[in-house]
C-alpha positions, 0 to 999 in steps of 0.5 A: 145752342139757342146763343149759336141760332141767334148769332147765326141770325143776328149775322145774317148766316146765308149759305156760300153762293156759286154759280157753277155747281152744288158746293159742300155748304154744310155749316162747320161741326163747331157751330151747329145746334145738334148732332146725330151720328146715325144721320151723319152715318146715313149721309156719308154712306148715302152720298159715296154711293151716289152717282151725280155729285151736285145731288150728293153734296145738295142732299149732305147739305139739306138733309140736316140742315134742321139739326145743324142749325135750327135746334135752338135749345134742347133740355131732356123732356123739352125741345124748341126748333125754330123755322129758319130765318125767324126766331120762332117755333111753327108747329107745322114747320118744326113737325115737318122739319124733323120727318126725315130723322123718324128712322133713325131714332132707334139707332140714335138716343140722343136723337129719340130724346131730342124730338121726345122732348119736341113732343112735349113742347107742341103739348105744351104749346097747344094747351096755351094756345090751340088757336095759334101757330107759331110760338116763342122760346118763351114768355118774357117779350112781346112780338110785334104781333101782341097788336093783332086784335084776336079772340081768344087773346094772345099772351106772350108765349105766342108769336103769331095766333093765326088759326091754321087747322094743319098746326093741330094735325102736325101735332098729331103727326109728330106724336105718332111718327115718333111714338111708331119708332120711340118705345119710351115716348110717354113712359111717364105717366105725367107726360102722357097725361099731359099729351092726352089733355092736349089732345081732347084741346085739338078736338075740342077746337076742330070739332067748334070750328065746325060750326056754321057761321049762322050757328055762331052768331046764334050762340051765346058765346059768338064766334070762338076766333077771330082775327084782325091786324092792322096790315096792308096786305089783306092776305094778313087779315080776316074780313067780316070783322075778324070772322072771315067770309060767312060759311054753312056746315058742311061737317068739315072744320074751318080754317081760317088761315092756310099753311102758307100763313095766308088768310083763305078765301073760304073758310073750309080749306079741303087739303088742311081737313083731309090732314086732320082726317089722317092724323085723329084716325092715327092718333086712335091708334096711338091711345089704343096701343098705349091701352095695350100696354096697360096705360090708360089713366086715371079716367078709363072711361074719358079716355075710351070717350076721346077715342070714339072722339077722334073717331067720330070726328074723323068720320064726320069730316070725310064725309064732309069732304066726299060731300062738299069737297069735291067739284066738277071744274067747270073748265075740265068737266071732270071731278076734282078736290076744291082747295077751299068751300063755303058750303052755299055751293062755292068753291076756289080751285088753284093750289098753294106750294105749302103742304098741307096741298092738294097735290100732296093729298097722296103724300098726307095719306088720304089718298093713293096717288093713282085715285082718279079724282087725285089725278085730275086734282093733279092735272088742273093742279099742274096746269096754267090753264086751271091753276091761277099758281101754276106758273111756267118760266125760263128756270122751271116750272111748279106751284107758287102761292099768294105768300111769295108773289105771282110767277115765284115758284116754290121748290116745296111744290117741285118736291112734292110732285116728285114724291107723288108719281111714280113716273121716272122722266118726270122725277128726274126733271123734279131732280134737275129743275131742284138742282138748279133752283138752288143758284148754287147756295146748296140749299133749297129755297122758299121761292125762286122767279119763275125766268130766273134763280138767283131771284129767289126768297129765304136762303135759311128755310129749313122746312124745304131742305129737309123735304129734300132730304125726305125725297132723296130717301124715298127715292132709295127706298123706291124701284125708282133707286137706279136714278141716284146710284151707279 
């Protein structure tokens, strides 16, 4: 399977182009990476019941995108997907990736063995490093990236060690989403002792970044990362000699880079901690349930500590962003999430189209999307007028980022806007405005310019395509149902 990714790369694979409508591009059976019959199953269903062709073949072709095409090596107990277009595993993209395939693991063995094994792989990939975010199949290259200058040092195994808080909580997330559906996730002990180390590592290094800047210079061991690169684009590096931009303690953890890779302006990135919040309160339930069913290790009493742990430091972060978190925007007057803080009272609002997002806040867990502060979050969010990313154009409208260039607009935004209403006209303009942000490839992409389509960036994004799919099931699970079928 990995021979196939890699000619797949290696010639350039990009989906068919047509300018008229949504072509059936799905890659042929022969060549893809992995295969699940329950998702074949569920799309051929899906799909004869849906009214607008354009959306049945977009959501055939997107909805296993990942299986078809990123699964680029899968041995029982071990899986490695890659992003795409790069040879690499994102903890955060490969968690999100495979969301949509959570229903039918109980349909599907060979599917539940698929991403049991994905499990095991960010296990092992967070106990080599908790810093980083993305990983090779292996060790036996170096990346372009090994000349980076980080503490703790990089080895091989790491493709990229930029510090984004979210890639922990993917972790947790892909953990527990598979363990609701799997009844034989860790039913070795091994494992689960391995996935419970990992773990106490994802708490230990969110609770150390959530030290002040003050406090670590006055620690023995200093700053515990640091990052700089030889680069010219500064979004690619950390000032303050790798440190980032100084900060107090607010009791939410630092995040010195956002889940679109791109260096954060203040340290505490509000959406990525109230994803932490989510996930360690999740993942107490896991250790709890797998207490219940008489597994608790070697070491009860360490194991009930990582639990009060994970509690604690739920709770400790929450407060924080309920304390330093939330602004009055000075241009609305009205209470808002900050997308990141420092703690000495400053502040950027914007929004960035990656997920963790503040428009995905509801999407994440951590609020109900009818909470007030979430719909003036969402107002300013959605809005040129108070989101410097916002942007407006012949071909659609939606949140962009630093990443991608000013006035590209990221379909991920499209999408989560979408998922986080319940307003029938505005999900059917999300559907349109999709629709044709494709520029008839078939496929979501990474980006498009705001006046024009067919200016658009990455064709193989996987992580995009399987939200789309994510949206179209939510859709028929939702009153909202009437506007896919006849």
């Amino acid at each position: 399977m990995l021979l196939i990714v890699l000619t797949l790369l290696l010639a350039g694979w990009v989906p068919t182009y047509s300018s008229t409508h949504v072509p059936n591009a799905r890659i042929p059976q022969a060549n893809r990476t992995f295969t699940s019959t329950a998702v074949n199953d569920y799309l051929t269903t899906l799909a004869g019941r849906m009214k607008d062709r354009n959306l049945a073949r977009l959501v055939t072709n997107t909805l296993p995108n990942t299986l078809d095409t990123t699964v680029a090596s899968f041995d029982f107990g071990d899986t490695f997907i890659i992003t795409g277009d790069i040879n690499a595993m994102w903890l955060r993209d490969s968690c999100n990736q495979v969301l949509p395939y959570m229903r039918f693991i109980k349909q599907d063995p060979h599917l539940e063995s698929m991403l049991q094994g994905l499990v095991m792989r960010m296990t092992r990939s967070v106990l080599l490093d908790s810093y980083a975010n993305a990983f090779n199949f292996d060790s036996s290259e170096a990346t372009e990236h090994m000349e980076d200058v980080r503490n703790p040092p990089m080895t091989n195994a790491t493709f990229e060690g930029k510090y984004e808080l979210d890639s922990l909580a993917a972790f947790l997330k892909l953990s527990r989403s598979v363990y609701a559906q799997s009844d034989t996730l860790f039913d070795d002990d091994e494992d689960y002792l391995l996935w419970l180390k990992a773990v106490d590592r994802v708490v230990e290094t969110i609770m150390r970044q959530q030290m002040s800047t003050s406090e670590e210079e006055e620690s023995r061991e200093g700053a515990a990362y640091t990052f700089e690169r030889l680069t010219s684009t500064s979004t690619d590096t950390l000032m303050q000699s790798g440190k980032g931009a100084p900060c107090a303690r607010t009791n939410m953890s630092k995040c010195q880079f956002r889940p679109s890779d791109d260096a954060t302006t203040f340290p505490f990135l509000v959406p990525a901690n109230a994803m932490a919040v989510v996930e360690l309160r999740e993942t107490v339930n896991v250790i709890v349930s797998q207490i219940g069913r008489g597994k608790s290790g070697p070491n009860v009493e360490r194991v009930y500590k990582l639990i009060d742990d994970l509690t604690l430091l739920a709770e400790s972060i929450h407060q924080g962003i309920e304390t330093f978190g939330k602004i009055t925007h000075p241009l609305t007057g009205k209470v808002v999430f900050a997308y990141e803080v420092d703690g000495y009272g400053n502040f950027v609002f914007m929004d960035d189209a990656n997920i963790p997002s503040l428009l995905s806040l509801p999407y994440l867990g951590y609020v109900d999307k009818n909470d007030p502060v979430y719909l003036n979050t969402r107002e300013a969010v959605l809005s040129a007028d108070t989101n410097p990313f916002f942007f407006q154009g012949r071909a659609g409208e939606g949140v962009g980022g630093p990443h991608a260039g000013y006035g590209m607009v990221w379909p991920m935004s499209i999408i989560v806007r979408a998922l986080t209403t319940d307003d029938e006209a505005e999900i059917k303009d999300c559907l349109d405005t999709l629709v044709h942000s494709t520029a008839g490839t078939g496929f979501m992409h990474e980006s498009f310019w705001k006046d024009d389509v067919k200016d658009f960036t990455r064709s193989w994004f996987a992580w995009a395509n399987s939200l789309f799919g994510e949206l179209i099931m939510s859709l028929v699970d939702s009153e909202n149902e009437h506007l896919l079928f006849q």
